[in-house]
N, CA, C and O atoms as a CHARMM CRD file, in Angstrom:
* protein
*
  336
    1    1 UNK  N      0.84900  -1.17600   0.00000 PROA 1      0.00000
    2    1 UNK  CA     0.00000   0.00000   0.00000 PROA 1      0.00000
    3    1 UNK  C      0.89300   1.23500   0.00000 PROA 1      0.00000
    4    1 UNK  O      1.76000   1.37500   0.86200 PROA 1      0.00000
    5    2 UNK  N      0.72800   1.94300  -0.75900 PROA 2      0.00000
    6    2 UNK  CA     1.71100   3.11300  -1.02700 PROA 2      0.00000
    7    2 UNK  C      0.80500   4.52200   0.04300 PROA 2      0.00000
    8    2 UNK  O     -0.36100   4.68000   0.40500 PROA 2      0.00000
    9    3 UNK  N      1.95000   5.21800   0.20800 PROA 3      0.00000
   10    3 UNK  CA     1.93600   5.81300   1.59200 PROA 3      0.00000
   11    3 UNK  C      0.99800   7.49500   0.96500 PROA 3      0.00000
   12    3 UNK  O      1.21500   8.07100  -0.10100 PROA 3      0.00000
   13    4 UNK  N      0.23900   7.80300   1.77900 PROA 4      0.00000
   14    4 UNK  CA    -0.49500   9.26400   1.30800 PROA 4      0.00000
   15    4 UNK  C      0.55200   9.98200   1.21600 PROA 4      0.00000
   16    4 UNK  O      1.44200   9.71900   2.02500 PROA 4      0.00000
   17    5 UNK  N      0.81500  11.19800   0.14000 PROA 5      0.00000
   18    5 UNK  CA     1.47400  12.01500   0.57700 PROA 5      0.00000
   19    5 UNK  C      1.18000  13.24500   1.14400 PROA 5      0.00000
   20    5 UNK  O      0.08200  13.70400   0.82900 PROA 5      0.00000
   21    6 UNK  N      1.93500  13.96700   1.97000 PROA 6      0.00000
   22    6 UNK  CA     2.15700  14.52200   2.76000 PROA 6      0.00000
   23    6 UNK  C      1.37700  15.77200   2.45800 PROA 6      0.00000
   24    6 UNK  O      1.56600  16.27700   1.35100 PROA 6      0.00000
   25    7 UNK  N      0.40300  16.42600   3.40100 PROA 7      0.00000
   26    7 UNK  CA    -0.64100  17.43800   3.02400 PROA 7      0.00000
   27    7 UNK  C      0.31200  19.07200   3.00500 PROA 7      0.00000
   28    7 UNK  O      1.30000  19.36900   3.67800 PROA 7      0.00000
   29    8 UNK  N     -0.29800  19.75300   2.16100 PROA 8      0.00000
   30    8 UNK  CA     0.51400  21.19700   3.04400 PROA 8      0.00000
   31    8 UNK  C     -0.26400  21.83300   3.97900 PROA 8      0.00000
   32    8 UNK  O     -1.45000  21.82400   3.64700 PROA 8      0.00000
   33    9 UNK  N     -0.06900  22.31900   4.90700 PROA 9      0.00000
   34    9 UNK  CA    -0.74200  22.95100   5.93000 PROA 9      0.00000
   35    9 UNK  C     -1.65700  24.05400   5.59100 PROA 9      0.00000
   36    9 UNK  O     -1.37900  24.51700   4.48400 PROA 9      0.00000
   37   10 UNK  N     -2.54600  24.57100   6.10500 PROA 10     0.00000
   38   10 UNK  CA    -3.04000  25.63600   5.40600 PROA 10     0.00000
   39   10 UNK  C     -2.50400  27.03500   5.95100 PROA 10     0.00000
   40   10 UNK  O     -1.66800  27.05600   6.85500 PROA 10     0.00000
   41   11 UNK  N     -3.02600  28.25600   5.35300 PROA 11     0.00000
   42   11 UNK  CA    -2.69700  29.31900   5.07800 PROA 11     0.00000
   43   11 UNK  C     -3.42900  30.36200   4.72300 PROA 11     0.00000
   44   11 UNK  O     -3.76800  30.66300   3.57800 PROA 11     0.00000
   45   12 UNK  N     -3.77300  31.14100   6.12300 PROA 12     0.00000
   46   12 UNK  CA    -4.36200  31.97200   5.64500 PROA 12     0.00000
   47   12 UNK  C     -3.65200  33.57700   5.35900 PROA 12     0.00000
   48   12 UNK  O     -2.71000  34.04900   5.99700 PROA 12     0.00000
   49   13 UNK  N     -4.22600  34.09200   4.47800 PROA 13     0.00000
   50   13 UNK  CA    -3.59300  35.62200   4.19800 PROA 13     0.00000
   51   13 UNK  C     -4.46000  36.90800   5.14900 PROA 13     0.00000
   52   13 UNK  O     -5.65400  37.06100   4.89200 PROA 13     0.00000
   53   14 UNK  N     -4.01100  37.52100   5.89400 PROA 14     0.00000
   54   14 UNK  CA    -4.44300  38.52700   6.67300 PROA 14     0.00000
   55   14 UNK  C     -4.34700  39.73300   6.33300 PROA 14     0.00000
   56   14 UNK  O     -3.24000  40.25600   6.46400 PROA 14     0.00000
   57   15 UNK  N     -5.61400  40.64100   5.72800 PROA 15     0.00000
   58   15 UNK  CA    -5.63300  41.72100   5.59400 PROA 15     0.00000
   59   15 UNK  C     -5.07000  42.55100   6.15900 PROA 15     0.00000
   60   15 UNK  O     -4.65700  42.22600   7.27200 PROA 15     0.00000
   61   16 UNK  N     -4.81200  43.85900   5.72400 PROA 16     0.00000
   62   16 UNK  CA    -4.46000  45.21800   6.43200 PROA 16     0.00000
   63   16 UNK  C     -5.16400  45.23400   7.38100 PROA 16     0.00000
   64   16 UNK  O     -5.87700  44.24100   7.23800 PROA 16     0.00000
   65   17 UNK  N     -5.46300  45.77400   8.36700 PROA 17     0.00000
   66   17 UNK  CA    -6.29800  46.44700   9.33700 PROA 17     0.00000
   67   17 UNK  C     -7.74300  47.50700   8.73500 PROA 17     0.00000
   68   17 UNK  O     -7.50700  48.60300   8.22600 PROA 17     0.00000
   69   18 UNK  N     -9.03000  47.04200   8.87200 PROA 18     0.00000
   70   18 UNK  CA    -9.29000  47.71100   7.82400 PROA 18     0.00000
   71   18 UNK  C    -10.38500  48.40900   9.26300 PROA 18     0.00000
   72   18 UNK  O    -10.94600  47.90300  10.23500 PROA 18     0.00000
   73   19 UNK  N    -10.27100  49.68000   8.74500 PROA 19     0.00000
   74   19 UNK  CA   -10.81700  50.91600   9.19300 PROA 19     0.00000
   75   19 UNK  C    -12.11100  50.61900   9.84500 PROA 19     0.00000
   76   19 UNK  O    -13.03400  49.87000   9.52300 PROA 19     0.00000
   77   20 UNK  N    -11.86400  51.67500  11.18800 PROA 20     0.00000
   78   20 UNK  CA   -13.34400  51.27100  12.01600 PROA 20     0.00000
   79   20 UNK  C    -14.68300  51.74300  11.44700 PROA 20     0.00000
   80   20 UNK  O    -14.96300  52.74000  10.78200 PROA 20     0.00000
   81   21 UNK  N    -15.31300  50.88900  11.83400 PROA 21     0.00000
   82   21 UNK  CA   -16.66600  51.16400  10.41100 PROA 21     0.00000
   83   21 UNK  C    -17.67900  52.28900  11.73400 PROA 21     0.00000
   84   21 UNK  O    -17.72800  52.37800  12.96100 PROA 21     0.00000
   85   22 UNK  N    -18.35600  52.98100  10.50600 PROA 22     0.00000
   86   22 UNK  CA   -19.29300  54.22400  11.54400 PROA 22     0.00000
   87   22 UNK  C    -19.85500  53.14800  12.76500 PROA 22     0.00000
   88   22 UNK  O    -20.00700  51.93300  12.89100 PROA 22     0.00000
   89   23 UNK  N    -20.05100  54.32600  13.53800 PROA 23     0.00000
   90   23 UNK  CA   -20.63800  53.80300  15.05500 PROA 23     0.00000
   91   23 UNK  C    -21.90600  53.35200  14.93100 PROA 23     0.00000
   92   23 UNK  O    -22.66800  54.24100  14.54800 PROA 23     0.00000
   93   24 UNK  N    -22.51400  52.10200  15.14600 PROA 24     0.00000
   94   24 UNK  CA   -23.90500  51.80800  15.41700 PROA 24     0.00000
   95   24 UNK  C    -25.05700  52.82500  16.46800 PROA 24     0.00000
   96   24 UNK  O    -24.81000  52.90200  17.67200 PROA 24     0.00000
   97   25 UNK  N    -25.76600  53.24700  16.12900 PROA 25     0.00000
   98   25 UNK  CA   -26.92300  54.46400  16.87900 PROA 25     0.00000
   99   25 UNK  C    -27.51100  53.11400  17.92900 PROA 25     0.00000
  100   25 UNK  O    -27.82200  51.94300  17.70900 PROA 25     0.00000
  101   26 UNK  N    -27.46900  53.86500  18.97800 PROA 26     0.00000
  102   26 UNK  CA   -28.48700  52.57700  20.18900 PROA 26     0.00000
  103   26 UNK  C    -29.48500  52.63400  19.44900 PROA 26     0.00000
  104   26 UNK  O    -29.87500  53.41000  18.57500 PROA 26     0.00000
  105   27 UNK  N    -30.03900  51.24700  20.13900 PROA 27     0.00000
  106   27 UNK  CA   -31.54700  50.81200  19.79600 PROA 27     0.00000
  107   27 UNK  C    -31.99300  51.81900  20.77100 PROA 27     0.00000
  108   27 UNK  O    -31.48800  52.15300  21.84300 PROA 27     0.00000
  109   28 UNK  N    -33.30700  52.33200  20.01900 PROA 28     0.00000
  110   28 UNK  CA   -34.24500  52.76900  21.29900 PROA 28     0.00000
  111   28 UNK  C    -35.11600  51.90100  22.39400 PROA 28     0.00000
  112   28 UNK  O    -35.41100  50.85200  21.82200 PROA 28     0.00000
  113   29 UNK  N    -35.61300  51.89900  23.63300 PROA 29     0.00000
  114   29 UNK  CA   -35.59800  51.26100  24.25900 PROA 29     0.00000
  115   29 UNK  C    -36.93000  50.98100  23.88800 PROA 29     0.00000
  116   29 UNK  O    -37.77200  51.73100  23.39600 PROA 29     0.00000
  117   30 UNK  N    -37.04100  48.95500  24.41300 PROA 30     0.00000
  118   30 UNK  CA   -38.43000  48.73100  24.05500 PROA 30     0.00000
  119   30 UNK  C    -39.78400  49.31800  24.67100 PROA 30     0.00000
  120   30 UNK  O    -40.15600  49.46900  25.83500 PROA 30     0.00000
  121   31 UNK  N    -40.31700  49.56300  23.55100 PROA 31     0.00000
  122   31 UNK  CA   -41.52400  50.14100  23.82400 PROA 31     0.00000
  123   31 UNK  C    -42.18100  48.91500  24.99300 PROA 31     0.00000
  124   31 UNK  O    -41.87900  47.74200  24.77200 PROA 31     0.00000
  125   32 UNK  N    -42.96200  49.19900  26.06700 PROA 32     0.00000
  126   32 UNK  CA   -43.40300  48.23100  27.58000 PROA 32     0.00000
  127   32 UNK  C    -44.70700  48.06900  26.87500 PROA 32     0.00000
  128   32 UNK  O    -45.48500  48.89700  26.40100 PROA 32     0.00000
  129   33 UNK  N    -44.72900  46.61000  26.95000 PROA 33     0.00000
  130   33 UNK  CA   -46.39200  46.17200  26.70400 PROA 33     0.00000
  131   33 UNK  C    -47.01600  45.48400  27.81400 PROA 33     0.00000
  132   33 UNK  O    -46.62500  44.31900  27.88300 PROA 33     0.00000
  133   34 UNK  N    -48.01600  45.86800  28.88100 PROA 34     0.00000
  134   34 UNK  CA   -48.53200  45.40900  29.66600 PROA 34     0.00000
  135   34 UNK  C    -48.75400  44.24800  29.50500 PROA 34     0.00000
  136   34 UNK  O    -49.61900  43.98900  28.66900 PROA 34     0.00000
  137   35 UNK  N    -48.06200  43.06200  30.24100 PROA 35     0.00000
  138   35 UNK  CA   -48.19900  41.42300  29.73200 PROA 35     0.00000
  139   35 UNK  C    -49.41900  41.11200  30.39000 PROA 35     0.00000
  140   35 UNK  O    -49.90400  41.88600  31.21400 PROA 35     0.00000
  141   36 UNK  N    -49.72800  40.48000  30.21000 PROA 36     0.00000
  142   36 UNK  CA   -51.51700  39.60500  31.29200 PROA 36     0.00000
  143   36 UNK  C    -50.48700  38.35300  31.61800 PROA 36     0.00000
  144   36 UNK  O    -49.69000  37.75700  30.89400 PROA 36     0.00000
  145   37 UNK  N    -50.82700  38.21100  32.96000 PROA 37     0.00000
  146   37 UNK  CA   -50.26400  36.60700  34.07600 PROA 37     0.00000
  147   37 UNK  C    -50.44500  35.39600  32.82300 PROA 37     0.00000
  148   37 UNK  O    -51.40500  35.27500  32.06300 PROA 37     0.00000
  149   38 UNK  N    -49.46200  34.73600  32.87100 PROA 38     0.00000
  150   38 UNK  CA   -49.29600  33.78300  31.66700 PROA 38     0.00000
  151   38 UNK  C    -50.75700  32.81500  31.98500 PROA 38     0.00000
  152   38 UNK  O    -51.24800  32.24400  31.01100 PROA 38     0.00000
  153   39 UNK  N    -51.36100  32.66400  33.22100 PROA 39     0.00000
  154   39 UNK  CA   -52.44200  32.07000  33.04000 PROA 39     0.00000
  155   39 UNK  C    -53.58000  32.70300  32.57200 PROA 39     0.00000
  156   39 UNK  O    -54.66400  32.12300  32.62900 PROA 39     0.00000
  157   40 UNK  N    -53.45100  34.05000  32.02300 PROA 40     0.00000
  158   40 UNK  CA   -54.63500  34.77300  31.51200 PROA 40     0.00000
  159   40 UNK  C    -54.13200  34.51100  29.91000 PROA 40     0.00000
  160   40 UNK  O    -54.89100  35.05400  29.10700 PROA 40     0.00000
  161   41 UNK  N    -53.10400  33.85100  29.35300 PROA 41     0.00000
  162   41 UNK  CA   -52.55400  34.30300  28.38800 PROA 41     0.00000
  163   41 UNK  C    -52.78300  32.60900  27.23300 PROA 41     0.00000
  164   41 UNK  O    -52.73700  31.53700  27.83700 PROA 41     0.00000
  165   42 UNK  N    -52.89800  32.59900  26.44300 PROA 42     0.00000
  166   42 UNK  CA   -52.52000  31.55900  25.03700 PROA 42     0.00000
  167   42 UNK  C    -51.91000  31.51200  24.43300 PROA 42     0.00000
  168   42 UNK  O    -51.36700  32.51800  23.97700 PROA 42     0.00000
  169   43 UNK  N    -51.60200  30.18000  24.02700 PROA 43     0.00000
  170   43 UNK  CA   -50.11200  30.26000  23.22300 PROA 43     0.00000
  171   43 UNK  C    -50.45700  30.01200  21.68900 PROA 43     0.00000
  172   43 UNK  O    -51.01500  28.94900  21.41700 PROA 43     0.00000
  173   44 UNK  N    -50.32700  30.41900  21.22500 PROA 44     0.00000
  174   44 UNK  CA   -50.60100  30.42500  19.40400 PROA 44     0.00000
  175   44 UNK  C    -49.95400  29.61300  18.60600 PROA 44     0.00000
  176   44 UNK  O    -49.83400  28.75100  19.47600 PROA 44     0.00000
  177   45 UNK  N    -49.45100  29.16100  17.73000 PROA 45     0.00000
  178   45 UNK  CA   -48.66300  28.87200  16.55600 PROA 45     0.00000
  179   45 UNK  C    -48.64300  29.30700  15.19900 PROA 45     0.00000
  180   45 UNK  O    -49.71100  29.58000  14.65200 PROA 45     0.00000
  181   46 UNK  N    -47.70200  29.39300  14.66700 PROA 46     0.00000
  182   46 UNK  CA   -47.58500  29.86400  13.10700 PROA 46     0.00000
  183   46 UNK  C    -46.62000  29.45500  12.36800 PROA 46     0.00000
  184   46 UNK  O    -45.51600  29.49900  12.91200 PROA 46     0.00000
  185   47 UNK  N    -46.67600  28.85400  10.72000 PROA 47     0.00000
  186   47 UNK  CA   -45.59300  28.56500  10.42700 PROA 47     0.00000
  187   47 UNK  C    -44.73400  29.39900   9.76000 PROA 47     0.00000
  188   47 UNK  O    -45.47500  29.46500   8.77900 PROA 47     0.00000
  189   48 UNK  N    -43.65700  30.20800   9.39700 PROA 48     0.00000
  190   48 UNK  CA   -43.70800  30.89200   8.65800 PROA 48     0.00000
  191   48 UNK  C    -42.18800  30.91700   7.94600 PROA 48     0.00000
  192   48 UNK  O    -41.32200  30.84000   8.81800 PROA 48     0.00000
  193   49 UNK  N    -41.76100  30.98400   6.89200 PROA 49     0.00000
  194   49 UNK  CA   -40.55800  30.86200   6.06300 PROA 49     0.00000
  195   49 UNK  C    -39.14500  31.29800   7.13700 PROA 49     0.00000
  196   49 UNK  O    -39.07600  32.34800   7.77500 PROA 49     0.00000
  197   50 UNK  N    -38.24600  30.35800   7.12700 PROA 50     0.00000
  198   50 UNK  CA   -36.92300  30.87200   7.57900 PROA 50     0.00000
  199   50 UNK  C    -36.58400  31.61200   7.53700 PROA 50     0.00000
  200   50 UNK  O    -36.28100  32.21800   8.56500 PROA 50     0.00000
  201   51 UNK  N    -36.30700  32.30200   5.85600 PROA 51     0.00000
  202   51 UNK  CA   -35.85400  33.68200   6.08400 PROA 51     0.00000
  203   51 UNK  C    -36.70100  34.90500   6.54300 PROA 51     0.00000
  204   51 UNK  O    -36.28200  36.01400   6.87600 PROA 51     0.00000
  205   52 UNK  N    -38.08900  34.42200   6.48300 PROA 52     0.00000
  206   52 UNK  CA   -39.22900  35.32900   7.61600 PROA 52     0.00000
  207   52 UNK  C    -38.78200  35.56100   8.81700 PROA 52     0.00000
  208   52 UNK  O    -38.65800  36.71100   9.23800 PROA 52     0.00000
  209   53 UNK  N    -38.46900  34.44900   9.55600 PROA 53     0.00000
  210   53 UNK  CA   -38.30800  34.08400  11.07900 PROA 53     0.00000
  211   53 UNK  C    -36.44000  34.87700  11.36300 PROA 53     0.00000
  212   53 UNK  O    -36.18800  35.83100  12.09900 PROA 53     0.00000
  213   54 UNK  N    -35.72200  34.30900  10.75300 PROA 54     0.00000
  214   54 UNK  CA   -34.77400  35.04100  10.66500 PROA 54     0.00000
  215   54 UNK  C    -34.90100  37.06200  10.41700 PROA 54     0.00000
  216   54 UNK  O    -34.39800  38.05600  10.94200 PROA 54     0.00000
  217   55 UNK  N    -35.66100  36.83200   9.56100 PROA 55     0.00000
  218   55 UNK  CA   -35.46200  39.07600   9.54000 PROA 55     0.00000
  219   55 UNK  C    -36.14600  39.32000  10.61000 PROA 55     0.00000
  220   55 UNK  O    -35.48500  40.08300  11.31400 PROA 55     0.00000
  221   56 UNK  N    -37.70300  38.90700  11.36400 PROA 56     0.00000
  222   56 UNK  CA   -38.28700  38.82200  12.36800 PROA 56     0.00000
  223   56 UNK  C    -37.46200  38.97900  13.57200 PROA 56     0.00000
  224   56 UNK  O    -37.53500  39.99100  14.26800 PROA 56     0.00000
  225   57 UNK  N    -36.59300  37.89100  13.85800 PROA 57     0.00000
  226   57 UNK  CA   -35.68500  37.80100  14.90400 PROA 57     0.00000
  227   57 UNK  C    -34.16600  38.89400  15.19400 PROA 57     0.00000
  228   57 UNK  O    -33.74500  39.26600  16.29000 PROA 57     0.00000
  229   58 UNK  N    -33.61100  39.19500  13.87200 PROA 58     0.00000
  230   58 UNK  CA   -33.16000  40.46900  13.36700 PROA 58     0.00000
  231   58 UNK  C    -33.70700  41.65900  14.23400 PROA 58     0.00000
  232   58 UNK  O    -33.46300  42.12300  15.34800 PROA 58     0.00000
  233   59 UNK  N    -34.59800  41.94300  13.15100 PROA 59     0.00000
  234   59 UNK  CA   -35.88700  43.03900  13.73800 PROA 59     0.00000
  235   59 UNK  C    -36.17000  43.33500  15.01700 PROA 59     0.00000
  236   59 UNK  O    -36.26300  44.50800  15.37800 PROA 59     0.00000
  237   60 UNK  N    -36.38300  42.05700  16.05600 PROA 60     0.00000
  238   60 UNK  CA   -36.65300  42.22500  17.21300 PROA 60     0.00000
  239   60 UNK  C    -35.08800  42.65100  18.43600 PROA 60     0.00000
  240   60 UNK  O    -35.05100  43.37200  19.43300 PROA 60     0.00000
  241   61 UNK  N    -34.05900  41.87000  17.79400 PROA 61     0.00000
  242   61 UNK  CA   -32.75400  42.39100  18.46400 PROA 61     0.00000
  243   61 UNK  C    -32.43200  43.57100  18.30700 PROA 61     0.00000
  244   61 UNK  O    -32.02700  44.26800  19.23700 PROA 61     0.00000
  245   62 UNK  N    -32.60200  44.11200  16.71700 PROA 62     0.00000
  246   62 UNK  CA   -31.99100  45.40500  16.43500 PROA 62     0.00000
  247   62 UNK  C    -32.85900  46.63000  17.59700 PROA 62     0.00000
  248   62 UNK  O    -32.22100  47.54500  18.11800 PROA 62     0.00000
  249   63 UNK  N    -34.66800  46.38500  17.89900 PROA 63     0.00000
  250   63 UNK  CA   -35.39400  47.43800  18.06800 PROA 63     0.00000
  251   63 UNK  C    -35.11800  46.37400  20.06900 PROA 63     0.00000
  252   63 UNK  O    -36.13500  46.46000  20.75700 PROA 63     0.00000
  253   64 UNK  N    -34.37800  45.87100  20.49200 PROA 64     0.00000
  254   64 UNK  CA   -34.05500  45.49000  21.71000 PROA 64     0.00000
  255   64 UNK  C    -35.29300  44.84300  22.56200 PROA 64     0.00000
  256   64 UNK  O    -35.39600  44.97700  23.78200 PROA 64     0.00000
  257   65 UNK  N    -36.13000  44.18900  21.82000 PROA 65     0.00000
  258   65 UNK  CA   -37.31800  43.20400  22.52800 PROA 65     0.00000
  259   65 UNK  C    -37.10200  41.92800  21.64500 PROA 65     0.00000
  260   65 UNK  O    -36.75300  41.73900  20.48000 PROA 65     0.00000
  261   66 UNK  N    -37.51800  41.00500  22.87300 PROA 66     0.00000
  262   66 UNK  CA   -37.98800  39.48900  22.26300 PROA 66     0.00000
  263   66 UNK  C    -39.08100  39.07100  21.11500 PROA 66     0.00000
  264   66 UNK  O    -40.18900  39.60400  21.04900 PROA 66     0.00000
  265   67 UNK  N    -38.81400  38.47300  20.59200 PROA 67     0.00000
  266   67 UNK  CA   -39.57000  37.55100  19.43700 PROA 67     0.00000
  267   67 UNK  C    -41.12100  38.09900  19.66200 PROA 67     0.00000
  268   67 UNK  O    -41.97100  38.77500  19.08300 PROA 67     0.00000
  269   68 UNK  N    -40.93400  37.40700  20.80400 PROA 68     0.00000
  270   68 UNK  CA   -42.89100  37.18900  21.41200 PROA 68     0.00000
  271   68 UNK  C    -42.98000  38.48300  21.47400 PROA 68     0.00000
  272   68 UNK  O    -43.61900  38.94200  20.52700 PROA 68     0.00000
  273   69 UNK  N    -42.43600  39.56400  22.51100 PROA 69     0.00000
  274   69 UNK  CA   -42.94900  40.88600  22.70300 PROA 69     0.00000
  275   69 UNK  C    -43.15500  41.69100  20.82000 PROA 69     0.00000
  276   69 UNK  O    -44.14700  42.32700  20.46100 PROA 69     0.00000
  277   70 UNK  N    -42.19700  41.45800  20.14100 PROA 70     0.00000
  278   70 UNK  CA   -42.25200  42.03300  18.70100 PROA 70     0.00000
  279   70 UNK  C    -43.80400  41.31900  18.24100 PROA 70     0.00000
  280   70 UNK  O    -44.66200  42.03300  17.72200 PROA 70     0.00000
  281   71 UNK  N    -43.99400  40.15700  18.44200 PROA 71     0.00000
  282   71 UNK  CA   -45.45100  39.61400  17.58600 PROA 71     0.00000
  283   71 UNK  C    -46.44300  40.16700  18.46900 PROA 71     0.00000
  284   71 UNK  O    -47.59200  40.42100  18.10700 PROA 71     0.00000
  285   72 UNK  N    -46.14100  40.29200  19.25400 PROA 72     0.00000
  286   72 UNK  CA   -47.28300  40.85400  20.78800 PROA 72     0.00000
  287   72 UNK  C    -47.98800  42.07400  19.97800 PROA 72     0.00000
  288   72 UNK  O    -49.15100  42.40600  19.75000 PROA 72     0.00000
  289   73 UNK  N    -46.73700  42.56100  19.66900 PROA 73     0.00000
  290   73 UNK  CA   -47.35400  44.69900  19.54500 PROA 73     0.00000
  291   73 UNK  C    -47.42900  43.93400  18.04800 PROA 73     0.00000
  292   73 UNK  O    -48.06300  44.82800  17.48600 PROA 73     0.00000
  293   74 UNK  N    -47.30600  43.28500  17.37600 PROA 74     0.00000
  294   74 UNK  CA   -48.15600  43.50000  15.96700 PROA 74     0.00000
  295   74 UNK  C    -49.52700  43.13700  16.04900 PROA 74     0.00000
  296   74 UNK  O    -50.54800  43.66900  15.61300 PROA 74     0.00000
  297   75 UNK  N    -49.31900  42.14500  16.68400 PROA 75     0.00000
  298   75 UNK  CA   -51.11100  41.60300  16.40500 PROA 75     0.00000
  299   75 UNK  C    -51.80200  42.82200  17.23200 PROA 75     0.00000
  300   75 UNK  O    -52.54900  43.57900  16.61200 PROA 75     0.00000
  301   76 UNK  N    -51.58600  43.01000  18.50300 PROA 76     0.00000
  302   76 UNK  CA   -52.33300  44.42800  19.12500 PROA 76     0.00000
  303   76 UNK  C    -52.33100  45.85300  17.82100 PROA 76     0.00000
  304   76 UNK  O    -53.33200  46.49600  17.50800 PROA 76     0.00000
  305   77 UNK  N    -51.52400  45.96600  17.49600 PROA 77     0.00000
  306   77 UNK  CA   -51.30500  47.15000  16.70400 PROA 77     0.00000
  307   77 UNK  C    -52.43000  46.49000  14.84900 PROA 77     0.00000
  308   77 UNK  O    -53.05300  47.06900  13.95900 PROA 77     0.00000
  309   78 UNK  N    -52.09900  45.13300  15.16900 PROA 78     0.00000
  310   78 UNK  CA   -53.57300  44.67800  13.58100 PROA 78     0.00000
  311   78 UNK  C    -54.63500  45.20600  14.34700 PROA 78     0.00000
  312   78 UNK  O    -55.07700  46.30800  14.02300 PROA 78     0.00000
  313   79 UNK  N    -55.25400  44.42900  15.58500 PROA 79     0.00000
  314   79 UNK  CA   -56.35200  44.69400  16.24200 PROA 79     0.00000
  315   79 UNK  C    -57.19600  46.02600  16.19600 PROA 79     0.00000
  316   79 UNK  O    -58.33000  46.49800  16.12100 PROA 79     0.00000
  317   80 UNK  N    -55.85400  46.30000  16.29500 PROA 80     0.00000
  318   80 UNK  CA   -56.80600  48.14600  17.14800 PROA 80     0.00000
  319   80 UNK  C    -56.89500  48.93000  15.90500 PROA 80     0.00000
  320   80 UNK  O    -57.06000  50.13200  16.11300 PROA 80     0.00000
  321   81 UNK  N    -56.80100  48.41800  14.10900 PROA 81     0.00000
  322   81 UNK  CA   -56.92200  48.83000  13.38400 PROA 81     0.00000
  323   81 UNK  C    -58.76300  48.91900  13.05700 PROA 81     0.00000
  324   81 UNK  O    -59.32600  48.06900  13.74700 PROA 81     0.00000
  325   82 UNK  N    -59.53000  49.54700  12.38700 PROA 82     0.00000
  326   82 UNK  CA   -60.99900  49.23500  12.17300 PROA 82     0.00000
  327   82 UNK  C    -60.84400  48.29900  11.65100 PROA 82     0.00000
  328   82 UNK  O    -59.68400  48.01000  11.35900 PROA 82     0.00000
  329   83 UNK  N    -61.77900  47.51100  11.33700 PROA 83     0.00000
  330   83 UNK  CA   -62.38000  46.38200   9.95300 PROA 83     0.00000
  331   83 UNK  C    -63.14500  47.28500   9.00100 PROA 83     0.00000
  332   83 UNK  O    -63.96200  48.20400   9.05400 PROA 83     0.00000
  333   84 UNK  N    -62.55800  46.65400   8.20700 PROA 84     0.00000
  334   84 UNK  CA   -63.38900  47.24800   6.16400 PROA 84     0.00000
  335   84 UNK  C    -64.70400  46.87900   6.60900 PROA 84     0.00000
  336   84 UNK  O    -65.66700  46.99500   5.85000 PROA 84     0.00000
């Protein structure tokens, strides 16, 4: 059996130092949504595309609230719209 030959190691190439990028603006702080005691409360489901759930989850880090609190104030904020 003839012998593997010998791998080369790898190698990576390291950029210059590249320039500090503009400063990120704070999130503003989350808007407070009065929760109801989880026993006043239901749990829902939905399925919805990865890259949905991903910009969603985005969305909710960038504006500094959780998943649930971000779907919370949408569906309240559909609600309190009239009906056609």
């Amino acid at each position: 059996m003839a012998a593997k030959p010998q791998r080369k190691p790898m190698t990576f190439k390291v950029a210059e130092a590249a320039p500090d990028p503009a400063p990120v603006p704070a999130p503003a702080p989350p808007t407070s949504i009065a929760r109801a005691p989880d026993a006043d409360r239901q749990q829902i489901g939905a399925r919805v595309t990865k890259a949905t759930y991903r910009q969603l989850k985005a969305r909710a880090a960038l504006s500094g609230e959780t998943v649930q609190a971000l779907v919370e104030r949408a569906i309240d904020e559909f609600l309190a719209k009239p009906t056609s």
